[in-house]
C-alpha positions as CSV (number, residue, x, y, z in Angstrom):
1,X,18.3,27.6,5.9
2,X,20.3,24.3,6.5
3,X,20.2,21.0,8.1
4,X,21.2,22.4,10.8
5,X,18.4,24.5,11.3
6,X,15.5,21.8,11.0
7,X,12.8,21.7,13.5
8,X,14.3,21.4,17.0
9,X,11.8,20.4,19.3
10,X,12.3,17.7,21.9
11,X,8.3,17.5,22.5
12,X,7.8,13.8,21.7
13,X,3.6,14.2,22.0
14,X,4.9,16.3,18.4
15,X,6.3,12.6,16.7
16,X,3.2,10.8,17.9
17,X,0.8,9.5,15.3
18,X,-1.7,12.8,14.6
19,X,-4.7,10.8,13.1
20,X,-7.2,8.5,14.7
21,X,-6.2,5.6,12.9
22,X,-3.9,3.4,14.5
23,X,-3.4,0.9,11.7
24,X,-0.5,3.2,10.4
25,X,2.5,3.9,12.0
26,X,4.9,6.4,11.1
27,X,8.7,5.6,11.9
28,X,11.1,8.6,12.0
29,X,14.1,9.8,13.4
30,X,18.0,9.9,12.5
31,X,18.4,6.3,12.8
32,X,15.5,4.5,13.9
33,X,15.5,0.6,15.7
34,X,13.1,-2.6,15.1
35,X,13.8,-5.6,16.7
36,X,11.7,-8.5,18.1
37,X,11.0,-8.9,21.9
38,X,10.1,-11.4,24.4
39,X,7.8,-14.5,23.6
40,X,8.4,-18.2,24.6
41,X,9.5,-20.9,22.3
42,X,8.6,-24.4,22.1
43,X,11.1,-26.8,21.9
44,X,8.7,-29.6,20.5
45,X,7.7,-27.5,17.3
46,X,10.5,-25.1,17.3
47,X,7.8,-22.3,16.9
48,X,8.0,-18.9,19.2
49,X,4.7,-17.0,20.0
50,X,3.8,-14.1,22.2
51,X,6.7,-12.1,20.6
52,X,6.4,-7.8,20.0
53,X,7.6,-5.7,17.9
54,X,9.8,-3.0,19.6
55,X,10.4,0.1,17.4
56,X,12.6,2.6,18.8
57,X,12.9,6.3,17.1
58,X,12.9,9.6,17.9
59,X,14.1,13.2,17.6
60,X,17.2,12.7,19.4
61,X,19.0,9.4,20.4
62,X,19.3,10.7,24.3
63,X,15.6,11.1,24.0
64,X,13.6,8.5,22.3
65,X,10.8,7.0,21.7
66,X,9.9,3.2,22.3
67,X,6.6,1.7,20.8
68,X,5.7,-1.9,20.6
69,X,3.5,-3.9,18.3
70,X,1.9,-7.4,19.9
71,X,1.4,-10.3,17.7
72,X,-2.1,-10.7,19.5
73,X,-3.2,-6.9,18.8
74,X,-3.9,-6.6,15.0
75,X,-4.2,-2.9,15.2
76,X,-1.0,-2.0,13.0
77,X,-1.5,-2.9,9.2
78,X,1.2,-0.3,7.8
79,X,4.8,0.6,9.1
80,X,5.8,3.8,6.6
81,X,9.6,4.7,8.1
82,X,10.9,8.4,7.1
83,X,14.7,7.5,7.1
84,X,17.0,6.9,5.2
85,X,19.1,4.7,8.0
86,X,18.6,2.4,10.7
87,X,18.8,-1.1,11.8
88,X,15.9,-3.3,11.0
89,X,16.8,-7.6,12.3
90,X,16.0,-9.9,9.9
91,X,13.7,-11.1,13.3
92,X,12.0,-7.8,12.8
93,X,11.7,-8.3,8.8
94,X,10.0,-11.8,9.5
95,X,7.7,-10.7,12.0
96,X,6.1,-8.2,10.1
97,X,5.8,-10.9,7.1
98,X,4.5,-13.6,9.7
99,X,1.8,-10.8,10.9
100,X,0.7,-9.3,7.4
101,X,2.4,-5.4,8.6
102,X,3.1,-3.5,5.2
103,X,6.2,-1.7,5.4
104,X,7.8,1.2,3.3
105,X,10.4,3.4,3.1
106,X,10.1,6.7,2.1
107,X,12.9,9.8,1.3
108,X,12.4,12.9,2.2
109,X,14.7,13.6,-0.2
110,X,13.1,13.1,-3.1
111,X,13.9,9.4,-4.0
112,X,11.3,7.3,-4.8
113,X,9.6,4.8,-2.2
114,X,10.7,1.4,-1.5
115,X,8.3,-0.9,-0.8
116,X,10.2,-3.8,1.2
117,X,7.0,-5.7,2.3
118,X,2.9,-6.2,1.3
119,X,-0.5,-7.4,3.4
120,X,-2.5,-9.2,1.4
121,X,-0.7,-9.7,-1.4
122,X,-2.0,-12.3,-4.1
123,X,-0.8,-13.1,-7.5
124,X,-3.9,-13.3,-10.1
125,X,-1.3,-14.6,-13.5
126,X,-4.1,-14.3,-15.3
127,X,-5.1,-10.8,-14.1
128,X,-1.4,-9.5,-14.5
129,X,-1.2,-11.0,-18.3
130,X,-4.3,-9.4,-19.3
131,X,-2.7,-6.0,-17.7
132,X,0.3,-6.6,-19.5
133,X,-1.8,-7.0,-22.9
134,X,-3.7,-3.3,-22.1
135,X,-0.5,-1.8,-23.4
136,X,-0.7,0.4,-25.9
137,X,-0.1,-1.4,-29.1
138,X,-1.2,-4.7,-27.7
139,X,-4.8,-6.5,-28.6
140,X,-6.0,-4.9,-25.3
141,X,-5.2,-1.5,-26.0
142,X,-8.6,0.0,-25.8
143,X,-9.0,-1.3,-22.4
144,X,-5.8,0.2,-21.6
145,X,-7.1,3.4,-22.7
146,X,-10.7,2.8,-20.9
147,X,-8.5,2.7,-17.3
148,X,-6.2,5.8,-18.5
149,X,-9.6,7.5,-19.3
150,X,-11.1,6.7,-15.6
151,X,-8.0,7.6,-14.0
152,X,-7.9,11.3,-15.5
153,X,-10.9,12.0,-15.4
154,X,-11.0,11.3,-11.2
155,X,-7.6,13.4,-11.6
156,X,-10.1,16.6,-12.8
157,X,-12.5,16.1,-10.6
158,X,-10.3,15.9,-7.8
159,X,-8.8,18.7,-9.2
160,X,-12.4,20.6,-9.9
161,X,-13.1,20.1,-5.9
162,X,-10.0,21.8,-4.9
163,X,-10.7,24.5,-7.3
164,X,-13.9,25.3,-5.7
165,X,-13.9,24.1,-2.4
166,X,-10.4,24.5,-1.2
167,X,-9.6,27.6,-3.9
168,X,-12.9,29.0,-3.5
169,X,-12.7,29.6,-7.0
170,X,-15.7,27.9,-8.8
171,X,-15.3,29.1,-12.5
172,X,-12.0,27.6,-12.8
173,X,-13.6,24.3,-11.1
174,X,-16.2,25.1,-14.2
175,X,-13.2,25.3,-16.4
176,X,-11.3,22.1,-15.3
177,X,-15.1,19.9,-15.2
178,X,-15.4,21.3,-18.8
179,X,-12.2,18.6,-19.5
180,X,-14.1,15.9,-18.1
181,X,-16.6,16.2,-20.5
182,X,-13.9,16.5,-23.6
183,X,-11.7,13.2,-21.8
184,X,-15.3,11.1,-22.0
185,X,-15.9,11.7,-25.6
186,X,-13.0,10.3,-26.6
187,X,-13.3,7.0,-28.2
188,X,-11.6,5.0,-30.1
189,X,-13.4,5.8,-33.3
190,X,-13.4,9.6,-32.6
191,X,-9.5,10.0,-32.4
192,X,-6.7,8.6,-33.8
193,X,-4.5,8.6,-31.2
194,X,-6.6,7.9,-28.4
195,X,-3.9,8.8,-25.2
196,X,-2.4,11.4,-26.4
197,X,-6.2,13.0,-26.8
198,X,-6.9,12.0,-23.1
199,X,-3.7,13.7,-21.8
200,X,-4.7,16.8,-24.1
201,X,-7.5,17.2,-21.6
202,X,-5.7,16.4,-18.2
203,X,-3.1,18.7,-19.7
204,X,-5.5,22.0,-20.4
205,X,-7.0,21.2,-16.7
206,X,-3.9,21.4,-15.7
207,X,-2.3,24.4,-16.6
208,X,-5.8,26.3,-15.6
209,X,-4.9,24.5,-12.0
210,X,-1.5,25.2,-11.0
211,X,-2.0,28.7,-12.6
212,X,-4.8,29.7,-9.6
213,X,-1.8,28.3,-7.3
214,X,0.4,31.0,-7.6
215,X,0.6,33.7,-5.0
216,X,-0.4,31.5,-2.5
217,X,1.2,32.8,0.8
218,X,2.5,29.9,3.2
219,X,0.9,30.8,6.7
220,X,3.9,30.7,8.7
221,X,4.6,30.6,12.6
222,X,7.3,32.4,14.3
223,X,9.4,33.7,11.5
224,X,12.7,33.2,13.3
225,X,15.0,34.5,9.6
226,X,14.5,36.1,6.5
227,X,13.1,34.1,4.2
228,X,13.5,34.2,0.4
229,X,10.4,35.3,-1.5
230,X,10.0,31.8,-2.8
231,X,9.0,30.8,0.7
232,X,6.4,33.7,1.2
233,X,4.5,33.5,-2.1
234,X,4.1,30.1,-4.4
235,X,5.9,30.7,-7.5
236,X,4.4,27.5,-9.5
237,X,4.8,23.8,-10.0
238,X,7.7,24.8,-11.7
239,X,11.2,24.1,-10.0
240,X,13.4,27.6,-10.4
241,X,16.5,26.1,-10.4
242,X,15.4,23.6,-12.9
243,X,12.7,25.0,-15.1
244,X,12.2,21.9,-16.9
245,X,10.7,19.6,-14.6
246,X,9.4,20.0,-11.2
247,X,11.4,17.2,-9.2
248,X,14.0,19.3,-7.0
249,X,11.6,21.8,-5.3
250,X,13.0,25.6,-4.3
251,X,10.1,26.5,-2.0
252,X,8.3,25.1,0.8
253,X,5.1,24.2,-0.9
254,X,6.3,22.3,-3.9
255,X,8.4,19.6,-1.9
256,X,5.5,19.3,0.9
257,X,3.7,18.1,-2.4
258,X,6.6,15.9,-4.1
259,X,7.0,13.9,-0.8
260,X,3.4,14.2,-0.3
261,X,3.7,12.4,-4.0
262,X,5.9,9.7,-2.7
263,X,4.0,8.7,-0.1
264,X,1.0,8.6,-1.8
265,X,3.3,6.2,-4.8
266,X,3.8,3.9,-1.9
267,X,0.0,3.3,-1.2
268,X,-0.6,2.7,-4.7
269,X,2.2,0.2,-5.8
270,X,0.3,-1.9,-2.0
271,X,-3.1,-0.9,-3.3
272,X,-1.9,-3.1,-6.7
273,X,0.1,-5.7,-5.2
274,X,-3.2,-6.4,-3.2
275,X,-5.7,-6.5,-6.5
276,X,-3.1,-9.0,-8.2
277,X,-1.7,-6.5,-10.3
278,X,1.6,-5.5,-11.4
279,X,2.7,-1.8,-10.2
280,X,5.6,-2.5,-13.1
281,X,3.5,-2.3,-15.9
282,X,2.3,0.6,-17.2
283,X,0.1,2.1,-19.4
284,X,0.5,5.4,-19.7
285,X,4.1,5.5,-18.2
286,X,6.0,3.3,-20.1
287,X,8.0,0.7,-18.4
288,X,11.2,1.8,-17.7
289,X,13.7,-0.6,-15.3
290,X,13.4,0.5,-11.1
291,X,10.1,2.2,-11.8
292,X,6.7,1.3,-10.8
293,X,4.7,2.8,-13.6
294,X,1.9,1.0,-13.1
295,X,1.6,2.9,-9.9
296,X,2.3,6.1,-11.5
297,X,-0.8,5.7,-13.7
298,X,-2.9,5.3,-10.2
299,X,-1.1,8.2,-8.9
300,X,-3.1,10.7,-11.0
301,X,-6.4,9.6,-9.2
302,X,-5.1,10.6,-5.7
303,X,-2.7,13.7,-6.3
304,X,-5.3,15.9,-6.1
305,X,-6.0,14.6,-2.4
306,X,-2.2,15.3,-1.4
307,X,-3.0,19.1,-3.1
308,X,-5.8,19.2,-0.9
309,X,-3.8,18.2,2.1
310,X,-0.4,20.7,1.7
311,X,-3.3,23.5,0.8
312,X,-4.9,22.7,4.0
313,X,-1.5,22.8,5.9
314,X,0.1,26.0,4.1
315,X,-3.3,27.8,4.0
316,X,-4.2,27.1,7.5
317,X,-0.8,27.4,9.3
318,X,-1.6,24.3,11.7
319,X,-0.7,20.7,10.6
320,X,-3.9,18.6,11.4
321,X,-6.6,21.1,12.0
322,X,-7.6,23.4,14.3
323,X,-5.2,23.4,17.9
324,X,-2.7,21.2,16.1
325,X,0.9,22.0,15.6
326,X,1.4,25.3,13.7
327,X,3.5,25.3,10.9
328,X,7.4,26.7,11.3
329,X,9.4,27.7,8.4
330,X,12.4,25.2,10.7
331,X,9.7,22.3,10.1
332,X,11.9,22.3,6.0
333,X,15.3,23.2,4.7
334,X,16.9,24.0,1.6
335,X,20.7,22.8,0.3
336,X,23.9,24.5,-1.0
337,X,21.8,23.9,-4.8
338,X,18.5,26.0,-3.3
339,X,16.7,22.5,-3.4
340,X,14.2,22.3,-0.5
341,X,13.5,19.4,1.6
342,X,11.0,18.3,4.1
343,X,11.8,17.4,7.3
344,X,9.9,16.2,10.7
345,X,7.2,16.5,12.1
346,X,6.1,17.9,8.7
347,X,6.9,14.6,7.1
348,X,5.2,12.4,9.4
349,X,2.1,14.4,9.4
350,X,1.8,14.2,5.3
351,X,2.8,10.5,5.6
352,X,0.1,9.8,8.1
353,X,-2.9,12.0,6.6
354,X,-1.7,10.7,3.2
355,X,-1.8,7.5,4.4
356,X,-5.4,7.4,6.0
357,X,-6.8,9.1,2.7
358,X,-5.4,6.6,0.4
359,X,-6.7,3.7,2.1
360,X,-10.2,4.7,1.5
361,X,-9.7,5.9,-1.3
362,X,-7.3,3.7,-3.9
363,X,-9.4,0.5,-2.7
364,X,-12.5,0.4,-5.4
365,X,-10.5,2.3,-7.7
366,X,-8.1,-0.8,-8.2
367,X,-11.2,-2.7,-8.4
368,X,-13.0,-0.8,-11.1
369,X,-9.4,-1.5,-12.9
370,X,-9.7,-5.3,-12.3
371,X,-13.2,-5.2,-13.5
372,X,-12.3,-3.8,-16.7
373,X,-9.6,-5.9,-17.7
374,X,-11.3,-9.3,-16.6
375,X,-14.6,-7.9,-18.0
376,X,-12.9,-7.6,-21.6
377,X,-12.3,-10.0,-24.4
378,X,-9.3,-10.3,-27.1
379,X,-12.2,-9.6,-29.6
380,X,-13.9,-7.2,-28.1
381,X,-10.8,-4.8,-27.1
């Protein structure tokens, strides 16, 4: 399959939002359109009110889509655009920083996410330095470790409830809970190198994970080519054209979960920007320039709810439950390298349901991470 073989459908009711929550709004299309509308200004303070939002995408550009956000509405909290070109006015940037509207960008491709805007944004300096001083190697350490420890063990469980809920398979989700219990006995006086025995855990949880993945068989609707075995079986995290890491996926299922990834690393870095914290600095991840690590420490807690999602979709054949879209091998593509890519309405529908999950979820998470760094003392790290 190639580019030009992506999903072809002109039905725009497919591009429209598919959860109930209209606070996020998923942009898509070849090159999408925002630009401010309408409103009066007055000469006197030189202000302009009653303006929209006009967002035009789409499919096709001889068939698109037009959608407006008021200024008066405050439904829209979270623009999340699938493109990688378009024409956003700098009117358009300002209105969505004048009305709070979050907005990200997100590659299909496999790039990471750009965050170009936040709601609710605040900067705690004094929250951020202590983060900065959770480090490892820094007086703060074992409070680093503390939030490491929380976030992997959520990681299992998340990863437990798939296993036997999702997996049906509740010895392995016996197996993977059994990590939990190792992650939560380590302390700092009970191992010397205090991360590395945490990731031991999340590691052997791991492994016992992905391994129950394989041989899942994509559910697919009207099979229009042959398809290599790749995309009719789930070979493992693994990438087969690059067996060390798992970043350029070669079957349907593993880049439904790396964007699925992205989108999810784009909640996070607004879930920290929101607590006061910095998605640059890391704990786990080191900091490394252009990266949020921060962000990628947070990840861990909600991966296993994008798992949970792509199972859903691949296992089901339908792309929101029950009398939804059904799932078409057209709906992703693959390159001259065998690298597989994502395209729409699959990519919207990830965005949004990650989206909708993330928003509940992240929230006290980042909290319980405040609380833990406030909560500690230089003395008492």
């Amino acid at each position: 399959m190639n580019a030009s073989q992506t999903h072809p459908t002109l039905d725009l009711s497919i591009w429209e939002d598919l959860t109930p929550d209209p606070s996020i709004l998923i942009v898509d299309g070849p090159s999408p359109r925002m630009y401010v509308t309408g409103g009066t200004r007055d000469t006197r303070t030189r202000k302009t009110s009653g303006q929209s939002l006009c967002i035009i995408d789409g499919p096709k550009r001889d068939n698109p889509r037009t959608r407006y956000v008021h200024a008066t509405d405050q439904v829209v909290k979270h623009i999340v655009i699938l493109s990688g070109h378009g024409s956003p006015s700098l009117d358009a940037i300002r209105f969505l920083a004048d009305q709070g509207i979050t907005w990200a960008i997100i590659d299909a491709g496999g790039k990471s996410p750009r965050i170009l805007g936040t709601s609710g944004q605040t900067i705690d300096a004094k929250l951020m330095r202590l983060q900065a001083m959770a480090a490892p190697g820094f007086p703060l350490e074992w409070a680093g470790v503390q939030i490491i420890r929380e976030l992997t063990t959520l990681k299992l469980e998340g990863q437990a409830f798939n296993a036997e809920y999702v997996l049906s398979n509740p010895q392995l989700a016996k197996a993977i809970r059994s990590q939990i219990d190792g992650a939560l006995t380590v302390t700092r006086d009970t191992a010397k190198d205090t991360l590395a025995s945490i990731m031991g855990y999340e590691g052997t949880g791991a492994d016992a994970y992905w391994t129950a993945w394989k041989g899942i068989a994509p559910l697919w609707h009207r099979i229009t080519t042959v398809l290599k075995p790749n995309w009719l079986s789930y070979p493992g995290r693994k990438s087969l054209r690059r067996s060390e890491t798992n970043r350029k996926a070669t079957d349907p299922i593993n880049a439904a979960l790396n964007f699925g990834y992205h989108a999810a690393e784009s909640w996070c870095i607004i879930a920290l920007l929101a607590a006061g914290l910095d998605p640059r600095m890391g704990i786990q991840h080191v900091d490394t320039d252009g990266r949020a690590s921060f962000a990628l420490d947070l990840i861990e807690t909600v991966r296993p709810i994008v798992d949970e999602i792509v199972l859903d979709i691949f296992m089901t054949g339908r792309l929101n439950g029950p009398g939804s879209e059904r799932l078409d091998p057209r709906m992703l593509w693959s390159d001259r390298e065998g690298i597989v890519h994502v395209s729409q309405p699959l990519t919207g529908v990830i965005a949004q349901r990650v989206g909708l999950r993330c928003q509940t979820h992240l929230s006290p998470v980042v909290r319980r991470i405040a609380d833990l760094l406030t909560s500690t003392t230089m003395s008492g790290s």
